[in-house]
N, CA, C and O atoms as a GROMACS GRO file, in nm:
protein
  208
    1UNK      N    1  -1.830  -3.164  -3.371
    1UNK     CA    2  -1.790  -3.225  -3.495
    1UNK      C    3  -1.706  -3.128  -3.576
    1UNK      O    4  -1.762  -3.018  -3.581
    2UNK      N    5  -1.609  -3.131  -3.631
    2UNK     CA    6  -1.534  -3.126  -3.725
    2UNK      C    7  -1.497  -3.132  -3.855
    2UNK      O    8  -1.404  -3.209  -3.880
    3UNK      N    9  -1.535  -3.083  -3.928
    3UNK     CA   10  -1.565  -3.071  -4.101
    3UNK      C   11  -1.420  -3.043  -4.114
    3UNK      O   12  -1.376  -2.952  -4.044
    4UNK      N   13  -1.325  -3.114  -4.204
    4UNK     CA   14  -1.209  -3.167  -4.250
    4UNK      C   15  -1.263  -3.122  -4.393
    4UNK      O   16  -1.364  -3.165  -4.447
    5UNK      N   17  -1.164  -3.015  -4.450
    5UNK     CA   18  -1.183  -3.039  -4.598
    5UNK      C   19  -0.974  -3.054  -4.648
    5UNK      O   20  -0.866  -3.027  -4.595
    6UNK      N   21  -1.037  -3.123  -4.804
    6UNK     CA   22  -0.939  -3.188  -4.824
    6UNK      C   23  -0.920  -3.176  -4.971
    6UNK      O   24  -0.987  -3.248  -5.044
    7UNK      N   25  -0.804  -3.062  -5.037
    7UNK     CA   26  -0.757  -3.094  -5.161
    7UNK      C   27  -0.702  -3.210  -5.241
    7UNK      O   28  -0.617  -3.278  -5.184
    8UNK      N   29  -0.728  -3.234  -5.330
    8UNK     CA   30  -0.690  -3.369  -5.433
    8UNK      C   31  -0.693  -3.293  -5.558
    8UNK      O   32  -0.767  -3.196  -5.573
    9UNK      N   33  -0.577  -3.356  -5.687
    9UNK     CA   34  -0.569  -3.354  -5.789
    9UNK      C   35  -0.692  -3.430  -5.846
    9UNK      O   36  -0.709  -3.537  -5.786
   10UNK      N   37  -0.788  -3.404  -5.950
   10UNK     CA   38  -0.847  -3.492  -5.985
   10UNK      C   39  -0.768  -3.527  -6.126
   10UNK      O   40  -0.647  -3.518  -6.148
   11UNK      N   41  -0.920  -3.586  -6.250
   11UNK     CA   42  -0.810  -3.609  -6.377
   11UNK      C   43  -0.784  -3.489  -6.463
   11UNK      O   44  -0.706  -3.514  -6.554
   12UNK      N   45  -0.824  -3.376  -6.460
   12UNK     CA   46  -0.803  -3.312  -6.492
   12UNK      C   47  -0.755  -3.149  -6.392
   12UNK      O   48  -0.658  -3.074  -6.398
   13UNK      N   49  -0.863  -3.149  -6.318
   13UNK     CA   50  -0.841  -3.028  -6.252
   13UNK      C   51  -0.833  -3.064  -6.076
   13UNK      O   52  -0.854  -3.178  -6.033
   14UNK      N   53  -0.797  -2.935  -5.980
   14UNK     CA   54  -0.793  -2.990  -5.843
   14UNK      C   55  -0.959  -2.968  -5.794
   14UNK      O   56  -1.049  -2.891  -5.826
   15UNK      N   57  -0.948  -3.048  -5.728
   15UNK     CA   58  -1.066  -3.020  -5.652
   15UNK      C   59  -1.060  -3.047  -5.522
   15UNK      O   60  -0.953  -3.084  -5.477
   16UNK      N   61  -1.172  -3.034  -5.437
   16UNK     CA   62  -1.202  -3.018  -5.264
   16UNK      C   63  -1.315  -3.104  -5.245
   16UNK      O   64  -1.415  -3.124  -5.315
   17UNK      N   65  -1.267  -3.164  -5.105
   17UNK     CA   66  -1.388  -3.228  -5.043
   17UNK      C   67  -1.387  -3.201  -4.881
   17UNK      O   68  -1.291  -3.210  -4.804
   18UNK      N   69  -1.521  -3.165  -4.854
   18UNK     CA   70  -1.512  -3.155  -4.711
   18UNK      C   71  -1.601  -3.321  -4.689
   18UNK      O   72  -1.669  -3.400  -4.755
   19UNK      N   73  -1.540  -3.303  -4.531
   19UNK     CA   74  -1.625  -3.433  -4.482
   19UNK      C   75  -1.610  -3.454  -4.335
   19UNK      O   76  -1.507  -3.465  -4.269
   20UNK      N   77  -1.699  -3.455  -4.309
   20UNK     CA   78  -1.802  -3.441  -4.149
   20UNK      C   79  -1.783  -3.594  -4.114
   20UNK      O   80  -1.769  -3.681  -4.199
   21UNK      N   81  -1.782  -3.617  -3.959
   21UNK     CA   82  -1.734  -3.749  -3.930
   21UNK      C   83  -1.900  -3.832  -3.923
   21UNK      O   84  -1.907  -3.953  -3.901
   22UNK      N   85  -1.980  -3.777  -3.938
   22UNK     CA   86  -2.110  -3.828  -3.969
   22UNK      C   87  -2.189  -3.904  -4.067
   22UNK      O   88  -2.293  -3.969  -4.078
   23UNK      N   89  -2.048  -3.849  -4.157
   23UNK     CA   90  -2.067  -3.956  -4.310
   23UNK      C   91  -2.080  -3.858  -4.419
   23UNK      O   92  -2.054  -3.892  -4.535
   24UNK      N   93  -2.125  -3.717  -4.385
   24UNK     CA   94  -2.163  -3.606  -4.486
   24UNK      C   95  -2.066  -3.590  -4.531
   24UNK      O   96  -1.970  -3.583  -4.455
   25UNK      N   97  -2.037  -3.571  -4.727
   25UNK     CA   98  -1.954  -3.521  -4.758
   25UNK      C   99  -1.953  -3.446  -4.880
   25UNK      O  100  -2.049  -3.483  -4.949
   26UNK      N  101  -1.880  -3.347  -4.944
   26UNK     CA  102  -1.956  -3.299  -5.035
   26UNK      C  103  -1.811  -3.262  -5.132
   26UNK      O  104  -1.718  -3.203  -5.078
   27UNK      N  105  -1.804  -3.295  -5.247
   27UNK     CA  106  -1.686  -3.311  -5.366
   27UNK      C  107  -1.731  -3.210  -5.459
   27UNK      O  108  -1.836  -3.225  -5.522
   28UNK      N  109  -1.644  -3.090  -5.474
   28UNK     CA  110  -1.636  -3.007  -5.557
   28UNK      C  111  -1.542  -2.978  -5.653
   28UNK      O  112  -1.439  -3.044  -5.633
   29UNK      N  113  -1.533  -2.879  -5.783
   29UNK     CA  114  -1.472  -2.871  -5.857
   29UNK      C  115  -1.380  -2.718  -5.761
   29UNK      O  116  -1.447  -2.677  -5.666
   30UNK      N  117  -1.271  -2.659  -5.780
   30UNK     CA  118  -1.200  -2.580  -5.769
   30UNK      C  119  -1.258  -2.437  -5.772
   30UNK      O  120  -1.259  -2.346  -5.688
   31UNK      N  121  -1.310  -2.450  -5.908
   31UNK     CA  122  -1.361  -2.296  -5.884
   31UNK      C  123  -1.530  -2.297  -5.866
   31UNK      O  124  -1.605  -2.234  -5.939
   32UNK      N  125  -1.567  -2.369  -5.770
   32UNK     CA  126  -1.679  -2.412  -5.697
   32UNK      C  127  -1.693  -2.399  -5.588
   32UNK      O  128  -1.795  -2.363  -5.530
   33UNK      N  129  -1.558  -2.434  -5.529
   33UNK     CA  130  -1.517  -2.489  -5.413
   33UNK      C  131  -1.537  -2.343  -5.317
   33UNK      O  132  -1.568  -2.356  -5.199
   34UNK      N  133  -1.512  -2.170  -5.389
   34UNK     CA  134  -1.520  -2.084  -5.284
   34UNK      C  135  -1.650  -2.057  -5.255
   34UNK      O  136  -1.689  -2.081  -5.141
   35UNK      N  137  -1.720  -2.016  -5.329
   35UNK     CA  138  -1.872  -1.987  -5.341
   35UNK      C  139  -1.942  -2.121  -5.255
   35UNK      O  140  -2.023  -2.095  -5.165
   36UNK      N  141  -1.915  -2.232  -5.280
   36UNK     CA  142  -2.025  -2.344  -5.200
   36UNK      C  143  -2.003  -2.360  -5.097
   36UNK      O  144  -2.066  -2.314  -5.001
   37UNK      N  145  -1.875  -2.452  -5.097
   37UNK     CA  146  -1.796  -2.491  -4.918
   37UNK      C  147  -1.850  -2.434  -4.813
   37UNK      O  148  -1.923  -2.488  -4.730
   38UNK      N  149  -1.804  -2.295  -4.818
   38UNK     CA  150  -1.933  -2.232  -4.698
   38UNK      C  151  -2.052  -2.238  -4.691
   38UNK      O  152  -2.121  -2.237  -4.590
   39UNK      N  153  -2.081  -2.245  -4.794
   39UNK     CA  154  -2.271  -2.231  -4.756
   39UNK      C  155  -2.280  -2.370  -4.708
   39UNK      O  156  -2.306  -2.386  -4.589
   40UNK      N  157  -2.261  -2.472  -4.785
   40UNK     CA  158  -2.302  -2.580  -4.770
   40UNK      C  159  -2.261  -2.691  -4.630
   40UNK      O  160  -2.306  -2.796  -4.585
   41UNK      N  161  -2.130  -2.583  -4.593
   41UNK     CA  162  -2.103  -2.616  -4.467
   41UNK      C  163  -2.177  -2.586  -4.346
   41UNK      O  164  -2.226  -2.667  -4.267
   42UNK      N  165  -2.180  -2.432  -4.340
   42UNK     CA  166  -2.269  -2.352  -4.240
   42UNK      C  167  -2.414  -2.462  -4.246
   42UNK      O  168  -2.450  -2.539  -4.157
   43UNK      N  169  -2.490  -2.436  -4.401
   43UNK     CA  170  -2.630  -2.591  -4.358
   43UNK      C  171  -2.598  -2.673  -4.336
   43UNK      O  172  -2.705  -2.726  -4.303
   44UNK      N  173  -2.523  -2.750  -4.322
   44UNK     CA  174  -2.486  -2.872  -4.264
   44UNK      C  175  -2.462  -2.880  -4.141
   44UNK      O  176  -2.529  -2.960  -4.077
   45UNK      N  177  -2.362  -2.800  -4.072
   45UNK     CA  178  -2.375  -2.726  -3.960
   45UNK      C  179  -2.479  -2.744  -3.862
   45UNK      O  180  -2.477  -2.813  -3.760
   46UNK      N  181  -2.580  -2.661  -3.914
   46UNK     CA  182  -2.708  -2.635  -3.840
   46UNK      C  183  -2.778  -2.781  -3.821
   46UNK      O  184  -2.806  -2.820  -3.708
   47UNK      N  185  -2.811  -2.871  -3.953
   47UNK     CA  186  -2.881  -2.990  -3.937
   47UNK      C  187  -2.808  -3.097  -3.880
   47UNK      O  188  -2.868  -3.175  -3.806
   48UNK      N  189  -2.641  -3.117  -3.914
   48UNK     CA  190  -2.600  -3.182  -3.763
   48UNK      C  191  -2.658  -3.154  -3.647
   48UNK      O  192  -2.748  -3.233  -3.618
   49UNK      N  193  -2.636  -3.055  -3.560
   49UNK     CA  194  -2.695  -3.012  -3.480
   49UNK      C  195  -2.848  -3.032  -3.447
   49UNK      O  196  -2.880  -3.089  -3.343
   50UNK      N  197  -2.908  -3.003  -3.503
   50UNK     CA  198  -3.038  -3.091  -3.495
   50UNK      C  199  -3.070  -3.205  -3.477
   50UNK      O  200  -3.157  -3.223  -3.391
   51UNK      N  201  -3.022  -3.309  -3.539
   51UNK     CA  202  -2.994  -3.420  -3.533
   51UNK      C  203  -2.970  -3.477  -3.434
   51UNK      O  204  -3.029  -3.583  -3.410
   52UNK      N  205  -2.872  -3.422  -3.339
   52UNK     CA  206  -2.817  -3.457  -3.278
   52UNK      C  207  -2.813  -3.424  -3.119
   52UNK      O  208  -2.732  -3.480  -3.046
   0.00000   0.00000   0.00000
């Protein structure tokens, strides 16, 4: 599986979304986006995998 993340303008500021073809997806603000994305990817990661 493949975690696709994806910049967008929002209404005010840019933000990021990653999203897993599993349905997981997770919408952040910009200056959020370095600090979380990874973590929250890497666990996601792992419990796909489990899952599966």
């Amino acid at each position: 599986m493949k975690i696709h993340i994806y910049g967008y303008r929002g209404i005010r500021h840019w933000r990021y979304r990653a999203v897993c073809p599993c349905g997981w997806s997770l919408d952040t603000h910009a200056d959020a986006a370095v600090p979380l994305l990874p973590l929250s990817i890497r666990n996601h990661r792992h419990t796909c995998r489990k899952c599966t």
